[in-house]
PQR file of N, CA, C, O and H, with PARSE charges and radii, in Angstrom:
ATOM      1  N   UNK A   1     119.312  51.939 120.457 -0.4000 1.5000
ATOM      2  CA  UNK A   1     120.602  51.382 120.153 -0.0000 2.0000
ATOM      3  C   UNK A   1     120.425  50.369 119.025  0.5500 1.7000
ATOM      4  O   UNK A   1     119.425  49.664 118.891 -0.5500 1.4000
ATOM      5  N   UNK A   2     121.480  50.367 118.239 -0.4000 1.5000
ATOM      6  CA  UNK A   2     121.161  49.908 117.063 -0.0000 2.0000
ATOM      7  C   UNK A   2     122.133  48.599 117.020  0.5500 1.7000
ATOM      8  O   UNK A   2     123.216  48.952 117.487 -0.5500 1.4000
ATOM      9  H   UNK A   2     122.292  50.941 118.348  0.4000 1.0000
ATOM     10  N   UNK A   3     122.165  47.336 116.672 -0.4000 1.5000
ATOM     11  CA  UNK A   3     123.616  46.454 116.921 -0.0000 2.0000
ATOM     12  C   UNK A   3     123.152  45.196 116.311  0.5500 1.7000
ATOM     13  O   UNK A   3     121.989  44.939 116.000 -0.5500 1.4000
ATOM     14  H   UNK A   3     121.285  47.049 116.293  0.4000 1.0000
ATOM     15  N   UNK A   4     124.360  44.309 116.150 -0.4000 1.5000
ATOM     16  CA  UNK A   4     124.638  43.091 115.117 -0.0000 2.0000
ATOM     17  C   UNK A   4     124.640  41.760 115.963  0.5500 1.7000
ATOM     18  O   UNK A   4     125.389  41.604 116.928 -0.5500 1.4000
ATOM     19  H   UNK A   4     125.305  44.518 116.403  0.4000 1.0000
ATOM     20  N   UNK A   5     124.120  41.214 115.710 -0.4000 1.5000
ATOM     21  CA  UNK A   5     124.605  39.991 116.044 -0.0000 2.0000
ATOM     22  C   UNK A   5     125.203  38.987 115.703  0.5500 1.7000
ATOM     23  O   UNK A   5     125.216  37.809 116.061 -0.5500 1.4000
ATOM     24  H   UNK A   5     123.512  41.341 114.927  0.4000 1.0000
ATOM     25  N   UNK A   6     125.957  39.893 114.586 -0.4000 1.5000
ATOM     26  CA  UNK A   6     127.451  38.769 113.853 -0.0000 2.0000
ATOM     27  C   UNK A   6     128.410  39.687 113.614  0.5500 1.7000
ATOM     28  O   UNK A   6     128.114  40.797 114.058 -0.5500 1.4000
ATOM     29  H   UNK A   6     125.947  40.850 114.295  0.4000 1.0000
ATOM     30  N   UNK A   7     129.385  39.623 113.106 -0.4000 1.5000
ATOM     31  CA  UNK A   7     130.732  40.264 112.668 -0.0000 2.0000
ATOM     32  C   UNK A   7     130.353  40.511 111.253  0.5500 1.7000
ATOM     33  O   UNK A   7     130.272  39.566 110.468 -0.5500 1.4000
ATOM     34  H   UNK A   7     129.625  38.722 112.745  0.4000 1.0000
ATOM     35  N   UNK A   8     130.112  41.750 110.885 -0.4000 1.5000
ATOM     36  CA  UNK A   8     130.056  42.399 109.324 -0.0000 2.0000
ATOM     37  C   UNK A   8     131.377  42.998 109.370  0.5500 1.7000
ATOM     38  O   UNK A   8     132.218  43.222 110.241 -0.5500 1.4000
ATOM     39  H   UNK A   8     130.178  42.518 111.523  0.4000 1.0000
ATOM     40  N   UNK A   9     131.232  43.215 107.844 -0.4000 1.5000
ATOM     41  CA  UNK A   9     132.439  44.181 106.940 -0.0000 2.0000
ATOM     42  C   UNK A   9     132.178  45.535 107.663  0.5500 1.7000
ATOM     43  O   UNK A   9     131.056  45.749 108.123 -0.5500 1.4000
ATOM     44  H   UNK A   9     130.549  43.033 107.137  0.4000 1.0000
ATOM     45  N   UNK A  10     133.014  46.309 107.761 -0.4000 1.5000
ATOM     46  CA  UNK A  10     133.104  47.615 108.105 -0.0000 2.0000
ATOM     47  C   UNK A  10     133.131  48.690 107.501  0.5500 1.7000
ATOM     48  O   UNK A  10     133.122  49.859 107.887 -0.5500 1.4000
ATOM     49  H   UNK A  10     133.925  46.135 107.387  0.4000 1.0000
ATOM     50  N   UNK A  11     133.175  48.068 106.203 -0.4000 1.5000
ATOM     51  CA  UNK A  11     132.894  48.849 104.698 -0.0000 2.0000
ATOM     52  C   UNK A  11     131.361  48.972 104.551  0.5500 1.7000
ATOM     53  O   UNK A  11     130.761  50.013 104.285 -0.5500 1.4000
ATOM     54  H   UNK A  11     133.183  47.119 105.890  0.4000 1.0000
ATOM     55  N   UNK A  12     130.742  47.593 104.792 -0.4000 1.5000
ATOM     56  CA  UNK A  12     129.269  47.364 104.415 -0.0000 2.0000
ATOM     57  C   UNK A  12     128.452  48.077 106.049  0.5500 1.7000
ATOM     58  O   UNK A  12     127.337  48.593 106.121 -0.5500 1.4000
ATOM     59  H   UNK A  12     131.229  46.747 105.009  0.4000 1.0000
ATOM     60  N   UNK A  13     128.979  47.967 106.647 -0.4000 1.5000
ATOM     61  CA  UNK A  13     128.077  47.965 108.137 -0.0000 2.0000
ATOM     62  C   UNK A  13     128.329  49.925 107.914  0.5500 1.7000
ATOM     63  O   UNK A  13     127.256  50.492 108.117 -0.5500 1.4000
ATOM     64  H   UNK A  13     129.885  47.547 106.588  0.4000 1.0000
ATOM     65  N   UNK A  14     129.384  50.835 107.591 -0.4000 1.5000
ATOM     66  CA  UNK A  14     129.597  52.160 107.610 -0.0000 2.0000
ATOM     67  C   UNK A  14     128.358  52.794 106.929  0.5500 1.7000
ATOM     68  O   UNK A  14     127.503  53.540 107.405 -0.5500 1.4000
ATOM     69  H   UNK A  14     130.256  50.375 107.425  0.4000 1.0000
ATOM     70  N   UNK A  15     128.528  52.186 105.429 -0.4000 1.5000
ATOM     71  CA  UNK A  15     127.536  52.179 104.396 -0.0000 2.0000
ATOM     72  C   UNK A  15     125.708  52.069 105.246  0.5500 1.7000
ATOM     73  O   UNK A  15     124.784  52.877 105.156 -0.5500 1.4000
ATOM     74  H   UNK A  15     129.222  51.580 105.042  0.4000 1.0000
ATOM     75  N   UNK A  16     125.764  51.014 105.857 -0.4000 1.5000
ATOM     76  CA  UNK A  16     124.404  51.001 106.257 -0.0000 2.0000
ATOM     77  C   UNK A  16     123.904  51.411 107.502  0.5500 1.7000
ATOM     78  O   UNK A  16     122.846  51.175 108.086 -0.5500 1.4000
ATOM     79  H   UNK A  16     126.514  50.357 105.930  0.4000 1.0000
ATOM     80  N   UNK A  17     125.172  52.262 107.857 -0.4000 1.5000
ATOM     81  CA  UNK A  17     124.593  52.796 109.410 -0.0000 2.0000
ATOM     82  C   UNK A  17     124.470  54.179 108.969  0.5500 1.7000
ATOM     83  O   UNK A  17     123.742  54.942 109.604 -0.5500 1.4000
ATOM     84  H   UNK A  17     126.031  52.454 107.382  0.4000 1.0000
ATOM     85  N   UNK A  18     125.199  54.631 107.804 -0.4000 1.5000
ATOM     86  CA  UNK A  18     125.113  55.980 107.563 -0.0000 2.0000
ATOM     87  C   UNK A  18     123.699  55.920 106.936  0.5500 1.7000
ATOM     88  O   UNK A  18     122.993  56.699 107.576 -0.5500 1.4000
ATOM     89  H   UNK A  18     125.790  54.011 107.288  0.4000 1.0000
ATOM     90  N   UNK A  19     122.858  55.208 105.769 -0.4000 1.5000
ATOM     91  CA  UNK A  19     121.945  55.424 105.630 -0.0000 2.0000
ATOM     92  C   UNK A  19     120.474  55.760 106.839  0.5500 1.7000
ATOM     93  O   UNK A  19     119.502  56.512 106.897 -0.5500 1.4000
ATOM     94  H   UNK A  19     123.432  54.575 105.249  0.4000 1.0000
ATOM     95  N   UNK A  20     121.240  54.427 107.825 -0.4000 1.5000
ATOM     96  CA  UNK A  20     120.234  54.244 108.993 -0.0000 2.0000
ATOM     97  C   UNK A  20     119.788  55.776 109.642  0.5500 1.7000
ATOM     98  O   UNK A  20     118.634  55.935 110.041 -0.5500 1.4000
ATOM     99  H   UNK A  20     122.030  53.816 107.778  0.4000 1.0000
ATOM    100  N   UNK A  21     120.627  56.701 109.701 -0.4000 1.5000
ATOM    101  CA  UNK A  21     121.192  57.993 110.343 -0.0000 2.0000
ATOM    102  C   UNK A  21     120.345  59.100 109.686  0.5500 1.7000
ATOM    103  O   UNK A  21     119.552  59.834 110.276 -0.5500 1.4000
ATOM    104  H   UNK A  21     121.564  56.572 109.377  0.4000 1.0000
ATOM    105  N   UNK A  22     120.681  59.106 108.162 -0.4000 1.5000
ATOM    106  CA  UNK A  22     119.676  59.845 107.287 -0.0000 2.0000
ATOM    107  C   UNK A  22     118.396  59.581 107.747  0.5500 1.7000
ATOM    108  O   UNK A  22     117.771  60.464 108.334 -0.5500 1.4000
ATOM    109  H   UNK A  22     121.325  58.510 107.682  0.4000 1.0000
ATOM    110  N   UNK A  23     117.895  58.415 107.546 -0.4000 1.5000
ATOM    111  CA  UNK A  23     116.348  58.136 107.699 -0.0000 2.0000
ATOM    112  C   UNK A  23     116.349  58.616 109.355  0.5500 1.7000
ATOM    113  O   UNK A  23     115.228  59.054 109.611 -0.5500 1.4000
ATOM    114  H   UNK A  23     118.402  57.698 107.069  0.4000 1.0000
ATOM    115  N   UNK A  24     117.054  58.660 110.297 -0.4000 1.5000
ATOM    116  CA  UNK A  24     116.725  58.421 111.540 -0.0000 2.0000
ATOM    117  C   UNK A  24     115.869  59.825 112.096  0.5500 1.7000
ATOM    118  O   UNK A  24     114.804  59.970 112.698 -0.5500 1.4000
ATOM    119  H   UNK A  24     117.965  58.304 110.089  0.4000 1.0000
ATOM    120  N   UNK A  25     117.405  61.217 111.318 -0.4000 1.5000
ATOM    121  CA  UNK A  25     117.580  62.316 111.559 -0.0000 2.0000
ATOM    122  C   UNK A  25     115.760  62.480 110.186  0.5500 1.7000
ATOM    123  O   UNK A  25     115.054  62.108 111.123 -0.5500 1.4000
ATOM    124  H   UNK A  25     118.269  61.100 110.829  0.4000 1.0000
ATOM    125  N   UNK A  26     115.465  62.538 109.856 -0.4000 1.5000
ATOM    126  CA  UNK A  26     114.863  62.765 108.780 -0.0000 2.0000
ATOM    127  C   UNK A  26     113.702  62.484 109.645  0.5500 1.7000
ATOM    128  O   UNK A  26     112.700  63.023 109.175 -0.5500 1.4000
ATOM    129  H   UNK A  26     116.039  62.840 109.095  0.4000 1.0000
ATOM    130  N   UNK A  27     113.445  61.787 110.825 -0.4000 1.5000
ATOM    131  CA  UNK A  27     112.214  61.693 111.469 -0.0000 2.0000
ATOM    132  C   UNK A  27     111.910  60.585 111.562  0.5500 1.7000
ATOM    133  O   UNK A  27     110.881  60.624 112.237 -0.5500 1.4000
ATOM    134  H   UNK A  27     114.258  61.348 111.207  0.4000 1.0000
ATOM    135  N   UNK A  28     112.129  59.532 111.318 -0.4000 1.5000
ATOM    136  CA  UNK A  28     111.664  58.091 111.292 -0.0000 2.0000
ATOM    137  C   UNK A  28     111.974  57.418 112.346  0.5500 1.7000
ATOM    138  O   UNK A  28     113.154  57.503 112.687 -0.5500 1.4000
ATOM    139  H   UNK A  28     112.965  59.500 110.770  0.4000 1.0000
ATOM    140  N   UNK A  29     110.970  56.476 113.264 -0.4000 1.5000
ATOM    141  CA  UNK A  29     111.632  56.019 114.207 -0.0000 2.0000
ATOM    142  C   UNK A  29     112.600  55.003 113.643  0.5500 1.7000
ATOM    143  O   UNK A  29     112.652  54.609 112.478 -0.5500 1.4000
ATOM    144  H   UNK A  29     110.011  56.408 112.987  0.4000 1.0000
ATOM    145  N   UNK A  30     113.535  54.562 114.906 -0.4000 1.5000
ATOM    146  CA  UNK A  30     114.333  53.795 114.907 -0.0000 2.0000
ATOM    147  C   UNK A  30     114.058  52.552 113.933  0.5500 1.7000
ATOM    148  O   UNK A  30     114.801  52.323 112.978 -0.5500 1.4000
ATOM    149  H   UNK A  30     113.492  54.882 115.853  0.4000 1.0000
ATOM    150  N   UNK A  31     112.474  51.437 114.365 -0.4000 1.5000
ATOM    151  CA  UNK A  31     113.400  50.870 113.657 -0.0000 2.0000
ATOM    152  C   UNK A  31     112.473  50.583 111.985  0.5500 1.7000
ATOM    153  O   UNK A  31     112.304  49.467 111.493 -0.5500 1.4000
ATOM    154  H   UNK A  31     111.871  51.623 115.140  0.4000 1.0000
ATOM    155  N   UNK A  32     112.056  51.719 111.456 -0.4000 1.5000
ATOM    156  CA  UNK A  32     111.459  52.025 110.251 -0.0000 2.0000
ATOM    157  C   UNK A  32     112.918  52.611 109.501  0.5500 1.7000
ATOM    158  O   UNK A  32     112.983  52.279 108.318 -0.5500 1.4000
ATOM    159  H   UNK A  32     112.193  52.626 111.855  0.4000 1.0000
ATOM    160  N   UNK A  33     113.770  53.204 109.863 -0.4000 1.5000
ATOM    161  CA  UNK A  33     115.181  53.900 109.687 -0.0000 2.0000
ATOM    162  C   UNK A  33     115.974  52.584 109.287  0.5500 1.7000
ATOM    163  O   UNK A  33     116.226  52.206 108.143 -0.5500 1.4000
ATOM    164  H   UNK A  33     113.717  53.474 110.825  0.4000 1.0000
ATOM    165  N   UNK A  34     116.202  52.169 110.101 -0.4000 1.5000
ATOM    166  CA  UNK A  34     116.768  50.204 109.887 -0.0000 2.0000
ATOM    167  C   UNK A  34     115.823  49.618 108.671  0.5500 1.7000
ATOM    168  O   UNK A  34     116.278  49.387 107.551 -0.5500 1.4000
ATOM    169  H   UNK A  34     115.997  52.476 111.031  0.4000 1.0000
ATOM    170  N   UNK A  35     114.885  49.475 108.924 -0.4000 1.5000
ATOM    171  CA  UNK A  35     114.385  48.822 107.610 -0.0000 2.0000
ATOM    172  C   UNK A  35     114.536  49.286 106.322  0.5500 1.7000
ATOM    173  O   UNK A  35     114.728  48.587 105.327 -0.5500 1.4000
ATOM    174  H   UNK A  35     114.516  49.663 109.834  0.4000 1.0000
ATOM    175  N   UNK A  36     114.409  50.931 106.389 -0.4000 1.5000
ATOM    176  CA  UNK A  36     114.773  51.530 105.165 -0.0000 2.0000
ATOM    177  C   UNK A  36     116.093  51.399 104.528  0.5500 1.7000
ATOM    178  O   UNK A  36     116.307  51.313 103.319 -0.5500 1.4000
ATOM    179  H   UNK A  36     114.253  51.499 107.197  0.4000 1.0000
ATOM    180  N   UNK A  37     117.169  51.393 105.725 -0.4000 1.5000
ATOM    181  CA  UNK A  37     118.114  51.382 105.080 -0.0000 2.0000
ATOM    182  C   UNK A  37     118.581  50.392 104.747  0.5500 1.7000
ATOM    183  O   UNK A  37     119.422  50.477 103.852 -0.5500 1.4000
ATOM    184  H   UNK A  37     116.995  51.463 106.707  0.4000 1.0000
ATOM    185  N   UNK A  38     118.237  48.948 105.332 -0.4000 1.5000
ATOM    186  CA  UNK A  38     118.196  47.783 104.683 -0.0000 2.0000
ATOM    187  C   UNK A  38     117.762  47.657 103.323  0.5500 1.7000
ATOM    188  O   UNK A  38     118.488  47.362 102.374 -0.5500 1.4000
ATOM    189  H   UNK A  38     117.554  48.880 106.059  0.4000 1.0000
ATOM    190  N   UNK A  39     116.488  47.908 103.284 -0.4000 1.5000
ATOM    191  CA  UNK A  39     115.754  48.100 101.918 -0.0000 2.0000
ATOM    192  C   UNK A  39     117.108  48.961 100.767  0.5500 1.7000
ATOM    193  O   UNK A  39     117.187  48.768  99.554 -0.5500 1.4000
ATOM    194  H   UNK A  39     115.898  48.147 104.055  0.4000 1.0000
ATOM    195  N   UNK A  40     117.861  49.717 101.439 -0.4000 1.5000
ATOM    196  CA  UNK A  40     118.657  50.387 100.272 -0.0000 2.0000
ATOM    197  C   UNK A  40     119.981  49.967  99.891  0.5500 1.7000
ATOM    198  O   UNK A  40     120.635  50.297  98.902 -0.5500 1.4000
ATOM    199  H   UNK A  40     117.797  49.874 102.424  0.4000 1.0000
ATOM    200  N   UNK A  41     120.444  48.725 101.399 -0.4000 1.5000
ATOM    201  CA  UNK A  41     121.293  47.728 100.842 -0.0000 2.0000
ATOM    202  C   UNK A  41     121.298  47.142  99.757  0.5500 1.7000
ATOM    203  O   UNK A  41     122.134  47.032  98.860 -0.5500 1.4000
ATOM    204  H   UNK A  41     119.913  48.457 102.203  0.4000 1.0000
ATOM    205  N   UNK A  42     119.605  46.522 100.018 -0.4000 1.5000
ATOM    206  CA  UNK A  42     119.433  45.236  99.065 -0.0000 2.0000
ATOM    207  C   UNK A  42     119.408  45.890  97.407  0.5500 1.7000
ATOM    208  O   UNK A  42     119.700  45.084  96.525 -0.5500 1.4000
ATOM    209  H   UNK A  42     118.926  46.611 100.747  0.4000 1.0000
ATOM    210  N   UNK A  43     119.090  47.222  97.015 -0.4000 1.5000
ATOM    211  CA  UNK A  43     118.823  48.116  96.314 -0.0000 2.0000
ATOM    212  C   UNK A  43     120.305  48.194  95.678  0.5500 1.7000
ATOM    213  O   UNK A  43     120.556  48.017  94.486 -0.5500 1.4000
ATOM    214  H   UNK A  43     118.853  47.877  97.732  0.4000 1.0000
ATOM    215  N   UNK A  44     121.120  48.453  96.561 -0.4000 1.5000
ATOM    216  CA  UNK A  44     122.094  49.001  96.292 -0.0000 2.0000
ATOM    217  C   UNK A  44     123.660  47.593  95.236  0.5500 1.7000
ATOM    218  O   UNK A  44     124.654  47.721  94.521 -0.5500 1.4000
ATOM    219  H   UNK A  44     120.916  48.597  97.529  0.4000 1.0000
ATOM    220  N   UNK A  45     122.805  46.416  95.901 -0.4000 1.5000
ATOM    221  CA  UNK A  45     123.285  44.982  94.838 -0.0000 2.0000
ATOM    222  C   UNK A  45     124.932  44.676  95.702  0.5500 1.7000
ATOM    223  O   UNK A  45     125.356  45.205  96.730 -0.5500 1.4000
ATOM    224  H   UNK A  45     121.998  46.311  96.483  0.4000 1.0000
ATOM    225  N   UNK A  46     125.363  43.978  95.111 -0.4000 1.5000
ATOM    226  CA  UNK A  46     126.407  43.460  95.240 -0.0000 2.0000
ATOM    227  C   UNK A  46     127.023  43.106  96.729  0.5500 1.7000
ATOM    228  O   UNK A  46     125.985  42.787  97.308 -0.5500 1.4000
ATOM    229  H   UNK A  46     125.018  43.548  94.276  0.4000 1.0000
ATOM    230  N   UNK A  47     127.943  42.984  97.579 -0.4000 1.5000
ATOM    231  CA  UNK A  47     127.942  42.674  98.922 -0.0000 2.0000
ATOM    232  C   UNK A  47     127.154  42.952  99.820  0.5500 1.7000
ATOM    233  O   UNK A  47     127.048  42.274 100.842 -0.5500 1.4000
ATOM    234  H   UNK A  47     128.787  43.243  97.109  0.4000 1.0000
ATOM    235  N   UNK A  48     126.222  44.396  99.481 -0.4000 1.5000
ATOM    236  CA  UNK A  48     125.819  44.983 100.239 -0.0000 2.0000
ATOM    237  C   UNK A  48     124.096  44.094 100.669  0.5500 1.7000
ATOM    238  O   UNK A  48     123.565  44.002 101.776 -0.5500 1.4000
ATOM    239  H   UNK A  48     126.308  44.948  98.651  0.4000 1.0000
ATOM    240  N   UNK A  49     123.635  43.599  99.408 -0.4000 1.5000
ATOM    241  CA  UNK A  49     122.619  42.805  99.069 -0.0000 2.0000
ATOM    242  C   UNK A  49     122.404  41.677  99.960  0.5500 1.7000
ATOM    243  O   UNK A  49     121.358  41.349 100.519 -0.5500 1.4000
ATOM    244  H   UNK A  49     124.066  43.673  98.509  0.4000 1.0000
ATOM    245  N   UNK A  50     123.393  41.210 100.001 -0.4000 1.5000
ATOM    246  CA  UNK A  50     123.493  39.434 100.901 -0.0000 2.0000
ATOM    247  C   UNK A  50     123.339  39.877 102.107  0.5500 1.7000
ATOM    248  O   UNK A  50     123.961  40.663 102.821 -0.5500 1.4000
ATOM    249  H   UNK A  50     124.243  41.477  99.547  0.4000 1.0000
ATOM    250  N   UNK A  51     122.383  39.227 102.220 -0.4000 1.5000
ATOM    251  CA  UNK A  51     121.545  38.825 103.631 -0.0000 2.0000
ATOM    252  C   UNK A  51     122.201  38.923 105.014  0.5500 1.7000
ATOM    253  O   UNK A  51     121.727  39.556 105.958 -0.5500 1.4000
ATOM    254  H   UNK A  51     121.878  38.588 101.640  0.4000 1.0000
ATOM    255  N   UNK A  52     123.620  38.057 105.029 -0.4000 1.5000
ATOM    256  CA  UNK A  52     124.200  38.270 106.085 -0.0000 2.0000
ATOM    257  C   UNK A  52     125.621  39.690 105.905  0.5500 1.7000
ATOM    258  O   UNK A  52     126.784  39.685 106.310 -0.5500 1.4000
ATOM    259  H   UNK A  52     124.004  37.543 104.262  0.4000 1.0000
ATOM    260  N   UNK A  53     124.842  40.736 105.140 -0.4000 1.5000
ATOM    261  CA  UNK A  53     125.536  42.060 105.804 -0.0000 2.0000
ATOM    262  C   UNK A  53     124.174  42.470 106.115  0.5500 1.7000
ATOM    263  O   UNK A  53     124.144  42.532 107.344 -0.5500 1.4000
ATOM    264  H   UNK A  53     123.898  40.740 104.811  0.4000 1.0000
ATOM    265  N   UNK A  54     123.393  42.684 105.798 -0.4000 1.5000
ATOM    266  CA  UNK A  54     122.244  43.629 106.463 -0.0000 2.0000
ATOM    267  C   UNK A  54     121.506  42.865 107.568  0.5500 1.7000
ATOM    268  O   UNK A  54     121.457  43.254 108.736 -0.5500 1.4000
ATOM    269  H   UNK A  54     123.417  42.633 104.799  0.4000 1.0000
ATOM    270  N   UNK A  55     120.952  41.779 107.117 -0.4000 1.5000
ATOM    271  CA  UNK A  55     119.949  41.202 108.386 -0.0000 2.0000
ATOM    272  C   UNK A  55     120.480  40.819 110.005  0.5500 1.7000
ATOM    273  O   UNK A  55     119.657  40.328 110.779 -0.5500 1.4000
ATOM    274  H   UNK A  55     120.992  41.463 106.169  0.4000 1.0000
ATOM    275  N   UNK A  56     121.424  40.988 110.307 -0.4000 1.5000
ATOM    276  CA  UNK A  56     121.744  40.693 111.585 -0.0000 2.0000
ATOM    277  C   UNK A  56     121.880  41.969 112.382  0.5500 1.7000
ATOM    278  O   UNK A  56     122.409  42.042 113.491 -0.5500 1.4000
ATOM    279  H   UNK A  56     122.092  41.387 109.679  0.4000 1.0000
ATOM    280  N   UNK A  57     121.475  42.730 111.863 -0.4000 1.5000
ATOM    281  CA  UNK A  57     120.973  44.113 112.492 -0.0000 2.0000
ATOM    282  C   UNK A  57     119.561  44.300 113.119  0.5500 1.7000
ATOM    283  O   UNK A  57     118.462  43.927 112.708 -0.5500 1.4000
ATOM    284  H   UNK A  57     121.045  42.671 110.962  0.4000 1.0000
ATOM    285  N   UNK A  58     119.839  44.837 113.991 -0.4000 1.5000
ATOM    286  CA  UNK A  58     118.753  44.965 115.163 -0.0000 2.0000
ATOM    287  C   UNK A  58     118.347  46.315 115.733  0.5500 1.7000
ATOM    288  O   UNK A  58     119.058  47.259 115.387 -0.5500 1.4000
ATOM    289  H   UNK A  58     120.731  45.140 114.325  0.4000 1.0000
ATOM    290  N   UNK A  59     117.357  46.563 116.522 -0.4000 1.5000
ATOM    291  CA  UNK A  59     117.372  47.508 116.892 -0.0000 2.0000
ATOM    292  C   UNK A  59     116.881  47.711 118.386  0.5500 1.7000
ATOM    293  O   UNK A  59     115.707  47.403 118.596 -0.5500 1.4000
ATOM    294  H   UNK A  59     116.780  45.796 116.802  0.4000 1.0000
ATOM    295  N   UNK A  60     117.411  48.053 119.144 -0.4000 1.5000
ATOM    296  CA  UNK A  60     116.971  47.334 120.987 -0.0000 2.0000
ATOM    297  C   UNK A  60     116.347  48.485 121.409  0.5500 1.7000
ATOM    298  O   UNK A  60     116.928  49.560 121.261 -0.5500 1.4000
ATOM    299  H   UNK A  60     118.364  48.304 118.974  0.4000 1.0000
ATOM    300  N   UNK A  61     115.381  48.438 121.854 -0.4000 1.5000
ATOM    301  CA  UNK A  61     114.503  50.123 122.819 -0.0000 2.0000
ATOM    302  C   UNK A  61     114.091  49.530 123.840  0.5500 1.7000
ATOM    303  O   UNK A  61     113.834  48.341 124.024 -0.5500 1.4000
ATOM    304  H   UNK A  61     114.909  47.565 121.975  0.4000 1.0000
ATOM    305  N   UNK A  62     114.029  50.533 124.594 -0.4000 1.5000
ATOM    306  CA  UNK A  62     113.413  50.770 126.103 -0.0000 2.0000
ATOM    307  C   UNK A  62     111.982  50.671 126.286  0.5500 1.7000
ATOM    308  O   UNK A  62     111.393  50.964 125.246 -0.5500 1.4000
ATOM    309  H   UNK A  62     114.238  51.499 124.444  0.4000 1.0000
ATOM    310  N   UNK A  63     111.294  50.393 127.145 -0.4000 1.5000
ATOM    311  CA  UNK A  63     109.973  50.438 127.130 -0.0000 2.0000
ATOM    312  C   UNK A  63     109.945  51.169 128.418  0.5500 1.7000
ATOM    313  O   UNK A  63     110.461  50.970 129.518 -0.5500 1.4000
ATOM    314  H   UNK A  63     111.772  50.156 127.990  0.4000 1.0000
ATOM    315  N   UNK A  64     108.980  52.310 127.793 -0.4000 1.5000
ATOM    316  CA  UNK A  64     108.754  52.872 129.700 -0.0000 2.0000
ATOM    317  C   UNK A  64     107.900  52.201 130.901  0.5500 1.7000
ATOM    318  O   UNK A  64     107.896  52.716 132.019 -0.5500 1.4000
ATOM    319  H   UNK A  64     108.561  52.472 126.900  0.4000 1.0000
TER
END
Protein backbone atom coordinates (compact mmCIF):
# COMPACT_ATOMS: atom_id res chain seq x y z
CA UNK A 1 0.00 0.00 0.00
CA UNK A 2 1.25 3.04 -1.10
CA UNK A 3 0.01 6.55 0.92
CA UNK A 4 0.73 10.29 1.98
CA UNK A 5 1.07 11.75 4.85
CA UNK A 6 -0.11 15.20 3.82
CA UNK A 7 -2.76 16.51 1.44
CA UNK A 8 -1.18 16.76 -2.25
CA UNK A 9 -2.58 18.15 -5.51
CA UNK A 10 -4.49 15.56 -7.31
CA UNK A 11 -3.07 16.66 -10.47
CA UNK A 12 0.54 16.04 -9.03
CA UNK A 13 -0.25 12.88 -6.77
CA UNK A 14 -2.31 11.20 -10.39
CA UNK A 15 0.91 12.08 -12.25
CA UNK A 16 3.05 10.24 -9.67
CA UNK A 17 1.05 7.32 -8.87
CA UNK A 18 0.68 6.58 -12.50
CA UNK A 19 4.41 6.55 -12.91
CA UNK A 20 4.65 4.52 -9.53
CA UNK A 21 2.34 1.75 -11.48
CA UNK A 22 4.59 1.61 -14.64
CA UNK A 23 7.67 0.87 -12.62
CA UNK A 24 5.56 -1.39 -10.30
CA UNK A 25 3.89 -3.52 -13.23
CA UNK A 26 7.38 -3.49 -15.01
CA UNK A 27 8.71 -5.65 -12.02
CA UNK A 28 10.11 -3.47 -9.45
CA UNK A 29 9.31 -3.85 -5.98
CA UNK A 30 7.19 -1.51 -4.32
CA UNK A 31 9.25 0.67 -2.90
CA UNK A 32 12.18 0.98 -5.73
CA UNK A 33 8.78 1.89 -8.04
CA UNK A 34 8.19 4.94 -5.47
CA UNK A 35 11.59 6.03 -5.64
CA UNK A 36 11.72 5.89 -9.31
CA UNK A 37 8.91 7.65 -9.77
CA UNK A 38 9.86 10.26 -7.45
CA UNK A 39 13.14 10.50 -9.17
CA UNK A 40 10.83 11.38 -12.37
CA UNK A 41 8.93 14.05 -10.47
CA UNK A 42 11.92 15.81 -9.58
CA UNK A 43 13.00 15.26 -13.42
CA UNK A 44 9.98 16.28 -14.58
CA UNK A 45 10.55 20.32 -12.84
CA UNK A 46 8.04 22.58 -11.95
CA UNK A 47 5.25 21.67 -9.13
CA UNK A 48 5.94 18.37 -9.59
CA UNK A 49 9.74 18.93 -8.31
CA UNK A 50 8.96 20.46 -4.77
CA UNK A 51 9.55 18.32 -2.20
CA UNK A 52 6.29 18.52 -0.55
CA UNK A 53 4.38 16.86 -3.68
CA UNK A 54 6.55 13.87 -3.87
CA UNK A 55 8.24 13.21 -0.47
CA UNK A 56 5.37 12.53 1.78
CA UNK A 57 4.83 9.40 0.04
CA UNK A 58 5.34 6.21 1.56
CA UNK A 59 5.16 2.87 1.10
CA UNK A 60 3.71 0.39 4.05
CA UNK A 61 4.36 -3.69 3.64
CA UNK A 62 3.67 -6.57 5.55
CA UNK A 63 6.25 -8.62 7.01
CA UNK A 64 5.58 -12.29 7.17
Amino acid sequence: MVGTLADIDDGLTASLIRSFHQYLTGGMPPAEALRAAQMDAIRRGGGAAVPKNWAPFVVYTATP
